[in-house]
TORLODO-969719 format. One record per atom (N, C-alpha, C, O): x, y, z; residue number from 1; chain; atom name; residue in three letters. Coordinates in steps of 0.001 Angstrom, whole numbers. Example, Ala and Ser with C-alpha at 12.3 -4.5 7.8 and 13.67 -1.06 7.14 Angstrom:
REM TORLODO-969719
        px        py        pz   num   cadena   atomo   residuo
     13190     -5690      7800     1        A       N       ALA
     12300     -4500      7800     1        A      CA       ALA
     13200     -3300      7800     1        A       C       ALA
     14236     -3319      8465     1        A       O       ALA
     12850     -2250      7080     2        A       N       SER
     13670     -1060      7140     2        A      CA       SER
     12900        30      7870     2        A       C       SER
     13409      1138      8039     2        A       O       SER
REM end
This chain:
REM TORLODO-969719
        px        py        pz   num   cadena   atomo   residuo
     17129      3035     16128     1        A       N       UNK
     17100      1734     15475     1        A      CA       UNK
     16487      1835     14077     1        A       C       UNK
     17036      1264     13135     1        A       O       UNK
     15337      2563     13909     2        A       N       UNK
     14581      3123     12282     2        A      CA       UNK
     15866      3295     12015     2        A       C       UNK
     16406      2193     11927     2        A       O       UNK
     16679      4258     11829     3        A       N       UNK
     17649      4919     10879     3        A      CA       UNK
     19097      3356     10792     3        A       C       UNK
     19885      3385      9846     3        A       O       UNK
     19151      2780     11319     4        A       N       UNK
     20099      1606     11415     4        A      CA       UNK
     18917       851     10012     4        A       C       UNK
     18737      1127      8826     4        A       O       UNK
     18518       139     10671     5        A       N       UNK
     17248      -602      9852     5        A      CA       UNK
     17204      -146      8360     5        A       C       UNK
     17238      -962      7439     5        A       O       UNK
     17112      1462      8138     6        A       N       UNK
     16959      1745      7081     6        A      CA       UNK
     18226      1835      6405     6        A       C       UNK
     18242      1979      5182     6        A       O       UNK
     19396      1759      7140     7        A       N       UNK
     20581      2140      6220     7        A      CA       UNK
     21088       860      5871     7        A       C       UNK
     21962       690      5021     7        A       O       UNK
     20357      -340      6748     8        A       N       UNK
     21076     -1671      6253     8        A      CA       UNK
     20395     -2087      5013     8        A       C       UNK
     21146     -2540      4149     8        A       O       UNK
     18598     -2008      4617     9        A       N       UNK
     18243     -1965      3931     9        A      CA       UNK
     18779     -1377      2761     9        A       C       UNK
     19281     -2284      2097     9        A       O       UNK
     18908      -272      2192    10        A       N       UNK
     19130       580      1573    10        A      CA       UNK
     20619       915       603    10        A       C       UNK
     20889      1538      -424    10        A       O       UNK
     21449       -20      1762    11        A       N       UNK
     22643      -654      1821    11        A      CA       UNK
     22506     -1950       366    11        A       C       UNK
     22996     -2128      -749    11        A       O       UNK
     21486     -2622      1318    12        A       N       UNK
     21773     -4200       335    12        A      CA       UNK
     20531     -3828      -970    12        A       C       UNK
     20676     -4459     -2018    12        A       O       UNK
     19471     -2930      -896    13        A       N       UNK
     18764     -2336     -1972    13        A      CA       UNK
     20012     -2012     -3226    13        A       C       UNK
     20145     -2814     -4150    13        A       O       UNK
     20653     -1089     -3156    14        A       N       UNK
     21571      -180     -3578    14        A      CA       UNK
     22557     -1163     -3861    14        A       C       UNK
     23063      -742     -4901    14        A       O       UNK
     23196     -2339     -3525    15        A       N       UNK
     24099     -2934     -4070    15        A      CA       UNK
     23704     -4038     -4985    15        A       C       UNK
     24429     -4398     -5912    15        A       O       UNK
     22578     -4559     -4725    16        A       N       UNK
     21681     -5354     -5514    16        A      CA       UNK
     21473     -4412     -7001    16        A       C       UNK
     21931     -4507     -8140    16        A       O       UNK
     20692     -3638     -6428    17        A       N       UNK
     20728     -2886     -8067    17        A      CA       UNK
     21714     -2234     -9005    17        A       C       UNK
     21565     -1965    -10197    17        A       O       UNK
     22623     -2061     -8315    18        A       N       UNK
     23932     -1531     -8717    18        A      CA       UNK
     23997     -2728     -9791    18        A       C       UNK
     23946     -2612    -11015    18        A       O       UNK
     24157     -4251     -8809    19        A       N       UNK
     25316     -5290     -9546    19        A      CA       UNK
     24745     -5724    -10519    19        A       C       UNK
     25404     -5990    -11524    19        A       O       UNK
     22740     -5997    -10471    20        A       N       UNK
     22340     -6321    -11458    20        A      CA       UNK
     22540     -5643    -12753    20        A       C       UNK
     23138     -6075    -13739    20        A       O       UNK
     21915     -4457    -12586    21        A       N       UNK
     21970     -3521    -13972    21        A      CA       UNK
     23575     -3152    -14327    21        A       C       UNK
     23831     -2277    -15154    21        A       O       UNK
     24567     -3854    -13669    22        A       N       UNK
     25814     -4066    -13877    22        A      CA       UNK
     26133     -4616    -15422    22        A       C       UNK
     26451     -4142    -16512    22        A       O       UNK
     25790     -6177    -14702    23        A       N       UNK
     25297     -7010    -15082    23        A      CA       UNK
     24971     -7494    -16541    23        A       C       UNK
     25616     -8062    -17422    23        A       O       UNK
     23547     -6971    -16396    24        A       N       UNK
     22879     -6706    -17586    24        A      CA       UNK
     23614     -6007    -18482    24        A       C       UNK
     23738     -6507    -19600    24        A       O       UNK
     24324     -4580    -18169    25        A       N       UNK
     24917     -3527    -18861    25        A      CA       UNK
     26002     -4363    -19522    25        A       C       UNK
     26322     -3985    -20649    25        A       O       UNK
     26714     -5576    -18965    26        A       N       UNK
     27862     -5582    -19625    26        A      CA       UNK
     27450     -6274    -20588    26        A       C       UNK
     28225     -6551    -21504    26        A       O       UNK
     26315     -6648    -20592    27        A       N       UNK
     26310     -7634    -21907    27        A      CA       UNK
     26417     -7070    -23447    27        A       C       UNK
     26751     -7653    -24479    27        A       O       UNK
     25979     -5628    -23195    28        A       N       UNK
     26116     -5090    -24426    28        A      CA       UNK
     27330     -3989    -23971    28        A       C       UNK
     27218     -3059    -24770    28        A       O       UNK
     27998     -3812    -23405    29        A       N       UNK
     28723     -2728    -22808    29        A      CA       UNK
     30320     -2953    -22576    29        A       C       UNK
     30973     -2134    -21929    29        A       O       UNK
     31021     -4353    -23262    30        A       N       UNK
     32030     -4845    -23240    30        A      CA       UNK
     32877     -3764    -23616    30        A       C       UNK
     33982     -3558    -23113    30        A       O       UNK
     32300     -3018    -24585    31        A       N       UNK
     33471     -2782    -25420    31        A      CA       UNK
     34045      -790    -24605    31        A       C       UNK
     34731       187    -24904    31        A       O       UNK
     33183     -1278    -23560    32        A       N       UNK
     33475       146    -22224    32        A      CA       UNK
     34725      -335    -21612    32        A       C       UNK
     35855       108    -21819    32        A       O       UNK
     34297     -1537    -20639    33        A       N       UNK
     35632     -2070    -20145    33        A      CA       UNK
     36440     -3070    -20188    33        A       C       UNK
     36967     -3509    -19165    33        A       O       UNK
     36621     -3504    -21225    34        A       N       UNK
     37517     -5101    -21578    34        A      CA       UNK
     37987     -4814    -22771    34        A       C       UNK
     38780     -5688    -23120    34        A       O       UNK
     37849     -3938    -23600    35        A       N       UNK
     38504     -3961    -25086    35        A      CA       UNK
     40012     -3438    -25436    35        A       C       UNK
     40286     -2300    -25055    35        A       O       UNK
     40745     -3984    -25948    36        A       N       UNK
     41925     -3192    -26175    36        A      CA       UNK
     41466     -1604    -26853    36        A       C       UNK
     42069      -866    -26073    36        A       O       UNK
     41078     -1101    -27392    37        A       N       UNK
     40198       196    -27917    37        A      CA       UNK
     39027       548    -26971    37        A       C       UNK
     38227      1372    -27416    37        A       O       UNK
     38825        99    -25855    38        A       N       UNK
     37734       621    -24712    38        A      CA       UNK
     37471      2312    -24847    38        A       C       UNK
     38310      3171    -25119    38        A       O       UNK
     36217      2463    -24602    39        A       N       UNK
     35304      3608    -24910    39        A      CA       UNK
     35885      4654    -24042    39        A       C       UNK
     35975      5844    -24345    39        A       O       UNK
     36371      3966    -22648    40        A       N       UNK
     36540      4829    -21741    40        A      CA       UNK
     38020      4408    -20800    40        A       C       UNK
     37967      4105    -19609    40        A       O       UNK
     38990      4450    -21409    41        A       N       UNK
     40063      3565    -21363    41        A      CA       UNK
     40647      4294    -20055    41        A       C       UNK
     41603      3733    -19519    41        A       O       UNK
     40285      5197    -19625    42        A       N       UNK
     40809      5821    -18433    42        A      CA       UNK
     40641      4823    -17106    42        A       C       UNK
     41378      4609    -16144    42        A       O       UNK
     39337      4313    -17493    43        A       N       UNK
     39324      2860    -16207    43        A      CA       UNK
     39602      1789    -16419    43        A       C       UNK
     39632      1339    -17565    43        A       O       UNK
     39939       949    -15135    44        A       N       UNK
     40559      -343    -15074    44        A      CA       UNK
     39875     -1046    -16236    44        A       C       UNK
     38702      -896    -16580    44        A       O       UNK
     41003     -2017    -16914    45        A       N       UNK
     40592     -2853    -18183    45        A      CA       UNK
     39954     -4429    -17642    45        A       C       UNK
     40822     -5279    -17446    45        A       O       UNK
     38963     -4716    -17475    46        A       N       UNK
     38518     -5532    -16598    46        A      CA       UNK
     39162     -6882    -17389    46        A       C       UNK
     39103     -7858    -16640    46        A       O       UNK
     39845     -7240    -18884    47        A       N       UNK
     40306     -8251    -19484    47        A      CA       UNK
     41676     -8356    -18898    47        A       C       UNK
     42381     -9268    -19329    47        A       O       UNK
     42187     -7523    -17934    48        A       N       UNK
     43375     -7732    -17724    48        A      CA       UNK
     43675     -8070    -15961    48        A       C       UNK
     43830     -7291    -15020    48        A       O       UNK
     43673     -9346    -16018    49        A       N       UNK
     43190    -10060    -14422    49        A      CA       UNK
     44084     -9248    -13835    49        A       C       UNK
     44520     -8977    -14954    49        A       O       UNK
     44901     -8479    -12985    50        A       N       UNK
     45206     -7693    -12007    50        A      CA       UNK
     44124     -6669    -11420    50        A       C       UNK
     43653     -6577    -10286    50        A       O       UNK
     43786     -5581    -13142    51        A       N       UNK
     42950     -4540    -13123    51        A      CA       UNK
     41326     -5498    -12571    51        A       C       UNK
     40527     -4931    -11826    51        A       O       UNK
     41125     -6639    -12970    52        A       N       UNK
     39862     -6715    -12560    52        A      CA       UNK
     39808     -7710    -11139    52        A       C       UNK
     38806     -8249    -10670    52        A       O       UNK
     41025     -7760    -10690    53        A       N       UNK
     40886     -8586     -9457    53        A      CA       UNK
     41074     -7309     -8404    53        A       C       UNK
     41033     -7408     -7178    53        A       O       UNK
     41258     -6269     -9054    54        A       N       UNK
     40963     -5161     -7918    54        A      CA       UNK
     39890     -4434     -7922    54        A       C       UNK
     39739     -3552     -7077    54        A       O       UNK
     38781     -4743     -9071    55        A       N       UNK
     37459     -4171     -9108    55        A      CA       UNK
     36918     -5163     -7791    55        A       C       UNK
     36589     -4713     -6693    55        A       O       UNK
     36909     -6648     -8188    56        A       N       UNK
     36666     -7425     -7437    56        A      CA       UNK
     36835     -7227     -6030    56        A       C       UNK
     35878     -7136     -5261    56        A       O       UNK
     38138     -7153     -5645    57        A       N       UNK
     38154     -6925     -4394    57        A      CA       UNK
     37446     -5842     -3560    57        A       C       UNK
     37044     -5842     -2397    57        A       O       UNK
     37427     -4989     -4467    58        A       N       UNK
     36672     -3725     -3757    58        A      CA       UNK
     35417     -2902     -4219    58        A       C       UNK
     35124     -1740     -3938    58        A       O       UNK
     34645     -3966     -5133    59        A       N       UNK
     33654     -3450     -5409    59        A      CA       UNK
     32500     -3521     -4163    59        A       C       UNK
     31552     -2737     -4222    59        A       O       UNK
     32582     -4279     -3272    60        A       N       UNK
     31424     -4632     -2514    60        A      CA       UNK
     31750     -3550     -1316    60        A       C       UNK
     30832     -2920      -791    60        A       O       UNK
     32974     -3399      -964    61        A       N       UNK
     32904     -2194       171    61        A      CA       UNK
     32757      -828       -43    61        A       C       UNK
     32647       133       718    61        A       O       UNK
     32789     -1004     -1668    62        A       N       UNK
     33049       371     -1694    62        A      CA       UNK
     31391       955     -2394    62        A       C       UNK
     31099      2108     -2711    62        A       O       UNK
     30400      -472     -2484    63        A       N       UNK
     29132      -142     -2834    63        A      CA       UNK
     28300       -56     -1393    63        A       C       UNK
     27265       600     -1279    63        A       O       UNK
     28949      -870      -234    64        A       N       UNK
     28519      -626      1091    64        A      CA       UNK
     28318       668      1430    64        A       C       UNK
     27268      1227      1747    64        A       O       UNK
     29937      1300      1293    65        A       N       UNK
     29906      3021      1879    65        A      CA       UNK
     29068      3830      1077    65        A       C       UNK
     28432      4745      1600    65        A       O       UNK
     28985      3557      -330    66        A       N       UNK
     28015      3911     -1086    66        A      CA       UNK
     26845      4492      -322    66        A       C       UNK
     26621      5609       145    66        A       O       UNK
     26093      3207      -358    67        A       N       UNK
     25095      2753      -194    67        A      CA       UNK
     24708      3480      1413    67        A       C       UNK
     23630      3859      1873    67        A       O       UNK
     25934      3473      1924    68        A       N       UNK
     25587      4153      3910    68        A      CA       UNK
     25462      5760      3660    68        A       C       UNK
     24582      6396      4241    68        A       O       UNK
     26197      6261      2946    69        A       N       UNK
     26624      7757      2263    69        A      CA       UNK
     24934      7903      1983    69        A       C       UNK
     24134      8134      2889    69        A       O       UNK
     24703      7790      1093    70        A       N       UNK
     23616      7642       300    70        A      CA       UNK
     22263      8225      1548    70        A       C       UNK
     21817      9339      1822    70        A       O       UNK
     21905      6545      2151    71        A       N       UNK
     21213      6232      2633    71        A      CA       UNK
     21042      7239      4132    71        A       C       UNK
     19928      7407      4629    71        A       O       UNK
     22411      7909      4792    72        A       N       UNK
     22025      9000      5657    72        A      CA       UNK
     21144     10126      5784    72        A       C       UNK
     20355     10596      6604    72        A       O       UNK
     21876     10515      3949    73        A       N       UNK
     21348     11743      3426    73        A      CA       UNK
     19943     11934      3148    73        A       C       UNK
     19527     12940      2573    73        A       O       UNK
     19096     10851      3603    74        A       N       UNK
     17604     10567      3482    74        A      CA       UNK
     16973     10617      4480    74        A       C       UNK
     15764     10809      4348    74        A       O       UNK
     17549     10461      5896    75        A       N       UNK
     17167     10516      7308    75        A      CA       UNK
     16524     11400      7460    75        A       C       UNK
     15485     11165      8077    75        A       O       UNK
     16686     12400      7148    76        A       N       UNK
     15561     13977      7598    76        A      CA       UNK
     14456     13654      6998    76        A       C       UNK
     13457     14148      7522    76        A       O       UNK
     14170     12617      5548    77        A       N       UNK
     12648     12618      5038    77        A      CA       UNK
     12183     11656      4965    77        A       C       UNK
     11250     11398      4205    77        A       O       UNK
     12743     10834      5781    78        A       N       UNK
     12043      8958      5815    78        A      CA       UNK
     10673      9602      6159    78        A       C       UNK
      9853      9425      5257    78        A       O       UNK
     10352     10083      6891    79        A       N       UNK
      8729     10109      7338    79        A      CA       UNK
      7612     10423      6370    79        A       C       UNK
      6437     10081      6236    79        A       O       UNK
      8503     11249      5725    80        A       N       UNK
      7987     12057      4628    80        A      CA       UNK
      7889     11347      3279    80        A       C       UNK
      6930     11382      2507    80        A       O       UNK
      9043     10698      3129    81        A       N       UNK
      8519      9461      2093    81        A      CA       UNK
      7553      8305      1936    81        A       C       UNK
      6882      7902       985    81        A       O       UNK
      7757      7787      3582    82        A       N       UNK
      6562      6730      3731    82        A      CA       UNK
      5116      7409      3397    82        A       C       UNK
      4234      6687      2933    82        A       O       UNK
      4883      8713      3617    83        A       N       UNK
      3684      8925      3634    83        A      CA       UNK
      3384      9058      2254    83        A       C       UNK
      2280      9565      2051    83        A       O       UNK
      4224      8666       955    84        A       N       UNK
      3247      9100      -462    84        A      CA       UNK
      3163      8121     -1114    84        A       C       UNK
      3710      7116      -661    84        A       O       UNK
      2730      8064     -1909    85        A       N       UNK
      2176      6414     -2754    85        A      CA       UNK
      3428      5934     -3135    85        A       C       UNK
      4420      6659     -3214    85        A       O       UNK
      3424      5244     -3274    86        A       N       UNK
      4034      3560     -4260    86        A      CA       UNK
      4324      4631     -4842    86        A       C       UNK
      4789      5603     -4246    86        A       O       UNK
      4114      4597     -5940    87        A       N       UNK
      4811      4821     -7416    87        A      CA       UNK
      5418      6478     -7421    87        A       C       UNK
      6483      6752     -7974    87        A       O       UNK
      4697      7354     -6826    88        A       N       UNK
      5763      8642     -6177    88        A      CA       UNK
      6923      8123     -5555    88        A       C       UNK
      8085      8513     -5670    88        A       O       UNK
      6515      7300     -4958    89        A       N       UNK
      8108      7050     -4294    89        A      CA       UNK
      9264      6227     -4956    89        A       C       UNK
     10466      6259     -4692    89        A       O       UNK
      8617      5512     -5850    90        A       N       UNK
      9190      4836     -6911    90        A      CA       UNK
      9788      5725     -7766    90        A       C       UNK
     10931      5522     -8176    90        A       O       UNK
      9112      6741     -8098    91        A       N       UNK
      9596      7720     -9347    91        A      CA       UNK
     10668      8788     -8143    91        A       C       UNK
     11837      9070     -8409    91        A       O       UNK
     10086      9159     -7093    92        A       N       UNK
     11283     10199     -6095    92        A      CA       UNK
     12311      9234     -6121    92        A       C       UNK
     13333      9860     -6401    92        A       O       UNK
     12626      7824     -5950    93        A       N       UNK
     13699      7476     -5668    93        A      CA       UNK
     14513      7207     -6612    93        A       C       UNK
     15678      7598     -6671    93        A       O       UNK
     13705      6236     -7737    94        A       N       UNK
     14678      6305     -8633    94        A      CA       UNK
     15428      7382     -9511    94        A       C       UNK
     16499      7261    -10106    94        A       O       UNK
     14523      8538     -9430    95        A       N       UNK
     14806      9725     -9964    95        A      CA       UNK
     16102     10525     -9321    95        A       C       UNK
     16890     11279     -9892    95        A       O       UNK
     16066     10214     -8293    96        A       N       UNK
     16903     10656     -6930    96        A      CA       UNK
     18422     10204     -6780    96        A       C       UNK
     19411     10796     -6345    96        A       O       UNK
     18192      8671     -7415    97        A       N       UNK
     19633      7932     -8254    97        A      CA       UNK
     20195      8484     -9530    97        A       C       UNK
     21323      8963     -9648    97        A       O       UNK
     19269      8365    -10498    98        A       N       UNK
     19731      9068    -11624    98        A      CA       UNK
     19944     10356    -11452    98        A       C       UNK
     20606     10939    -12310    98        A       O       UNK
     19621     10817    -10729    99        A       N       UNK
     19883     12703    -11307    99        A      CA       UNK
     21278     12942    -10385    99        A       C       UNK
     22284     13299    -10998    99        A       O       UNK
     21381     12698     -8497   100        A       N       UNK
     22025     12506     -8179   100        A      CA       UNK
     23583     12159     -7904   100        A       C       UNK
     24513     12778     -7388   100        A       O       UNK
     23385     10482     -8671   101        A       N       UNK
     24546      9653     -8555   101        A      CA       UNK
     25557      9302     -9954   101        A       C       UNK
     26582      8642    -10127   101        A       O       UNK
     24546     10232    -10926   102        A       N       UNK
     24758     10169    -12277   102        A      CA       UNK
     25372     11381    -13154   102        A       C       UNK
     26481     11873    -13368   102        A       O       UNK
     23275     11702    -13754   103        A       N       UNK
     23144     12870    -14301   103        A      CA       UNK
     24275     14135    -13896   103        A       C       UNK
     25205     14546    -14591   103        A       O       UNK
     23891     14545    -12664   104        A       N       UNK
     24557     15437    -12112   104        A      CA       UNK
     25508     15680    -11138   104        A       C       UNK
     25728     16700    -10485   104        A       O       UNK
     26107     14455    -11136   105        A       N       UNK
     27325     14172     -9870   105        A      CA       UNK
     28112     15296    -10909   105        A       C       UNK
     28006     15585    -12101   105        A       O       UNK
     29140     15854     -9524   106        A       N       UNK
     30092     16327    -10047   106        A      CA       UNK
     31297     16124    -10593   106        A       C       UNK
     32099     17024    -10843   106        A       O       UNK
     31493     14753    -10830   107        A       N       UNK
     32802     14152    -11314   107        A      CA       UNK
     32689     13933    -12503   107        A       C       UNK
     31725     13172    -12590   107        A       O       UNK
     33090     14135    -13513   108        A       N       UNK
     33273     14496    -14795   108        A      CA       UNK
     33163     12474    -15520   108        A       C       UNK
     33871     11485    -15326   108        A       O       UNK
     32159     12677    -16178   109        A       N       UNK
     31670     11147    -17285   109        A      CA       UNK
     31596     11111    -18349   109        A       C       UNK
     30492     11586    -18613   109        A       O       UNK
     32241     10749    -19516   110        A       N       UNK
     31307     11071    -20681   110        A      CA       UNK
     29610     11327    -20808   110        A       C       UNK
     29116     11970    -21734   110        A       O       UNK
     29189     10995    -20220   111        A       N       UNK
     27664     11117    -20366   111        A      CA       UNK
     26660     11679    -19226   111        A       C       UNK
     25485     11456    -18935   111        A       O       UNK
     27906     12697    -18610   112        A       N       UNK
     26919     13500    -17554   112        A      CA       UNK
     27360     15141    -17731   112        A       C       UNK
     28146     15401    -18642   112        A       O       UNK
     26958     16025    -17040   113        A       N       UNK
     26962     17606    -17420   113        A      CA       UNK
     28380     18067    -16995   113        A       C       UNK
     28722     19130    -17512   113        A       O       UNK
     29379     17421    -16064   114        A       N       UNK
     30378     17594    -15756   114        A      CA       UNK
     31105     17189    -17047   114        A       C       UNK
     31975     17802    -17666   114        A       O       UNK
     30457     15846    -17330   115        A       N       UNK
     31831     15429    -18516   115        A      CA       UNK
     32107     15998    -19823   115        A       C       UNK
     33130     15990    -20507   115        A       O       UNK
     30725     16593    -20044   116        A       N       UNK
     30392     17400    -21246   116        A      CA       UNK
     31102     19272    -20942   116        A       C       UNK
     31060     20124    -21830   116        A       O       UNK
     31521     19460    -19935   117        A       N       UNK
     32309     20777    -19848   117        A      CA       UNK
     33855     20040    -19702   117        A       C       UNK
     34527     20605    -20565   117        A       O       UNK
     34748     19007    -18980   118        A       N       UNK
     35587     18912    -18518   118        A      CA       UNK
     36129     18220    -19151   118        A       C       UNK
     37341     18345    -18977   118        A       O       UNK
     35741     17090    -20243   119        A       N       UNK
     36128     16291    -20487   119        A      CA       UNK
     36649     16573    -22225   119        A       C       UNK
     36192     17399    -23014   119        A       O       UNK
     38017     15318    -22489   120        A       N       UNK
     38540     15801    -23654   120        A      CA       UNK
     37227     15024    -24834   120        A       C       UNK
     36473     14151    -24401   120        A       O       UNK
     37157     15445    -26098   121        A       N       UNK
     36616     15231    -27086   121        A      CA       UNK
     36564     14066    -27475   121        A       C       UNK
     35546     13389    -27622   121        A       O       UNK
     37846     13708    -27699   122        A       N       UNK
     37798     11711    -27498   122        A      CA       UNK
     36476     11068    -27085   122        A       C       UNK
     35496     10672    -27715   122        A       O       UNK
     36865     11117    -25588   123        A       N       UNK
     36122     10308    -24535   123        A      CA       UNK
     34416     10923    -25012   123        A       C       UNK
     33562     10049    -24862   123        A       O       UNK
     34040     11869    -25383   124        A       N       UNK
     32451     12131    -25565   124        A      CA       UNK
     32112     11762    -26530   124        A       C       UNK
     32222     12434    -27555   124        A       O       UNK
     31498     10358    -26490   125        A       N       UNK
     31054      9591    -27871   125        A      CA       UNK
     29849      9210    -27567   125        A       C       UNK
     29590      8831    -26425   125        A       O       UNK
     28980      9250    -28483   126        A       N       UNK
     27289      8719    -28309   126        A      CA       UNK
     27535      7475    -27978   126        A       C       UNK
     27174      7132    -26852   126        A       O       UNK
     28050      6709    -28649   127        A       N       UNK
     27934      5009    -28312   127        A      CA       UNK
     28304      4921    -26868   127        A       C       UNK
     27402      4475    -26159   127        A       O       UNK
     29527      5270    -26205   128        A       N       UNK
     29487      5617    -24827   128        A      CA       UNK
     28268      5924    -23795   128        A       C       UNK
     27792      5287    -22856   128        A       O       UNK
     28002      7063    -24329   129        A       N       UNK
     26698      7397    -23521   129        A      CA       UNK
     25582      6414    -23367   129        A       C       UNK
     25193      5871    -22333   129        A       O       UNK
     25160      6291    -24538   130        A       N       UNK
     24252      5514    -25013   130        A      CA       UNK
     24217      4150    -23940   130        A       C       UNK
     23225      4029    -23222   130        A       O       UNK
     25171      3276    -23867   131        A       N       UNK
     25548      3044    -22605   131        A      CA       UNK
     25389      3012    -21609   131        A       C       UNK
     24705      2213    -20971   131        A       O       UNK
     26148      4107    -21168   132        A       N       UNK
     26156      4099    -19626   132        A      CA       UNK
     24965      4876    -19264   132        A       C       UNK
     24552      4838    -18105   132        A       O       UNK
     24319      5650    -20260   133        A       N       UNK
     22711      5607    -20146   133        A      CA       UNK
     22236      4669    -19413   133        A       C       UNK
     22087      4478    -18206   133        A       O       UNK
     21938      3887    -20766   134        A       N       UNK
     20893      2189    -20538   134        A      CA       UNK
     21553      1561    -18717   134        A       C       UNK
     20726      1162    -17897   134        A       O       UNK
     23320      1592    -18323   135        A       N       UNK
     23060      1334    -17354   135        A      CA       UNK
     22530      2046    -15804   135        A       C       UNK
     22441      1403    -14758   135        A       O       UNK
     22368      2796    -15884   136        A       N       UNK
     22235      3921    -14868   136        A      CA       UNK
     20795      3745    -15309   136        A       C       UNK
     20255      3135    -14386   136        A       O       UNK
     20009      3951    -16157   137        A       N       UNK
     18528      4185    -15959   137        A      CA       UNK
     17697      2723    -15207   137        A       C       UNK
     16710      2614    -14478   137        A       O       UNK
     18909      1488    -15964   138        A       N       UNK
     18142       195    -15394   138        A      CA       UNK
     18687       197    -13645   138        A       C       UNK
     18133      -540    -12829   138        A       O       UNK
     19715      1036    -13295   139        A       N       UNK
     19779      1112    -12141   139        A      CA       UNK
     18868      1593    -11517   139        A       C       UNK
     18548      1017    -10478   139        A       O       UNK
     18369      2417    -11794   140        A       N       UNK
     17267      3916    -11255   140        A      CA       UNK
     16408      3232    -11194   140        A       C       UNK
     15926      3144    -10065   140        A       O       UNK
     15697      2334    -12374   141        A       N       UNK
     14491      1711    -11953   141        A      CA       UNK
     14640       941    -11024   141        A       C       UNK
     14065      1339    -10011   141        A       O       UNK
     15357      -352    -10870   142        A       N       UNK
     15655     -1014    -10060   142        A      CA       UNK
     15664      -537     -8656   142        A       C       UNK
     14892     -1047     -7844   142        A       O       UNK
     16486       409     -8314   143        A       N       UNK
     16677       870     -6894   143        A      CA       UNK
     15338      1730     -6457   143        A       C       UNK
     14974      1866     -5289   143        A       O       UNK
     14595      2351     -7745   144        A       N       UNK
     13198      2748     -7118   144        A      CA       UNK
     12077      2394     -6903   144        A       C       UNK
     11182      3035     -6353   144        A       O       UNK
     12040       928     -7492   145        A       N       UNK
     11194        77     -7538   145        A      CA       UNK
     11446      -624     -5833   145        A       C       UNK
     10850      -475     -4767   145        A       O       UNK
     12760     -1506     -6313   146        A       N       UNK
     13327     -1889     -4661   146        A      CA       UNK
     12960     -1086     -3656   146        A       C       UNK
     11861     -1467     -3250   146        A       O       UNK
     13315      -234     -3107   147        A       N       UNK
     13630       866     -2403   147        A      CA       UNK
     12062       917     -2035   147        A       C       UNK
     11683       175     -1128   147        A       O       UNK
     11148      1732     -2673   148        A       N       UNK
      9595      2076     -2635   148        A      CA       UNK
      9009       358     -1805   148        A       C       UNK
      8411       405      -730   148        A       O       UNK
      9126      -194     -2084   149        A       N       UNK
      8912     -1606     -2408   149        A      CA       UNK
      9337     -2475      -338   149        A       C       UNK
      8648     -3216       364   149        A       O       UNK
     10572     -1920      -135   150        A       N       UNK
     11131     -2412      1003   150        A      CA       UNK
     11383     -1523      1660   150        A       C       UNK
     11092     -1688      2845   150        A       O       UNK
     11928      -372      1340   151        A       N       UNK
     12188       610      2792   151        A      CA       UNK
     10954      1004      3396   151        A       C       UNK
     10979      1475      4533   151        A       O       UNK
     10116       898      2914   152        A       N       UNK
      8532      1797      3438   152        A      CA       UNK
      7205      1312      3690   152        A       C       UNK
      6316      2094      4026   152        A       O       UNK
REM end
């Protein structure tokens, strides 16, 4: 039941922070996905209601499995996390997002170590990064703050 408990948590942690620092990101970050000249035009154009009624539809299940994916891969050290302070666990987790789900995923981004070997020249632009930086770090805090905060 712990490991249920924690994956439902962790679940709605993880989609909460996702959508906020979403959110936030788009306010300065339009010109990623809605612009006719978009930064990163390889993804859905969210100004063009088909492309964004299918973000819609499937953003929430597909931040669920996320979020269950995620949240398994932690089962061997729940014990081990509860036992260290607040703010270690704040900094292990959010750190744990960014380096993880970001920094070092293996799927090729403008602004991660995959995208910088795989990716064409175009697409690697500072203003990009710069970006999807700011959103991924306000994610990281968010989910390690959350996370430290409620799972433990």
């Amino acid at each position: 039941m712990r490991y249920i408990i924690f994956s439902l948590l962790f679940i709605v942690i993880h989609t909460v922070s996702y959508t906020v620092a979403g959110m936030i990101a788009l306010k300065v970050s339009k010109d990623l996905y809605e612009e006719q000249k978009r930064l990163i035009d390889y993804t859905r154009d969210m100004s063009i209601e088909e492309e964004r009624k299918h973000v819609e539809k499937w953003f929430l299940p597909a931040q669920f499995i996320r979020g269950l994916i995620l949240s398994v891969v932690l089962y061997p050290i729940i014990g081990a996390l509860g036992e260290i302070t607040f703010v270690m666990r704040a900094l292990f987790m959010g750190s744990l997002m960014f380096v993880y789900t970001d920094i070092a995923s293996a799927i090729p981004f403008p602004h991660n170590i995959e995208g910088l070997v795989y990716m064409k020249s175009k697409y690697i632009q500072r203003k990009a990064m710069g970006k999807l930086y700011f959103e991924m770090v306000l994610y990281s805090i968010f989910f390690g703050l959350a996370s430290s905060l409620i799972l433990f």
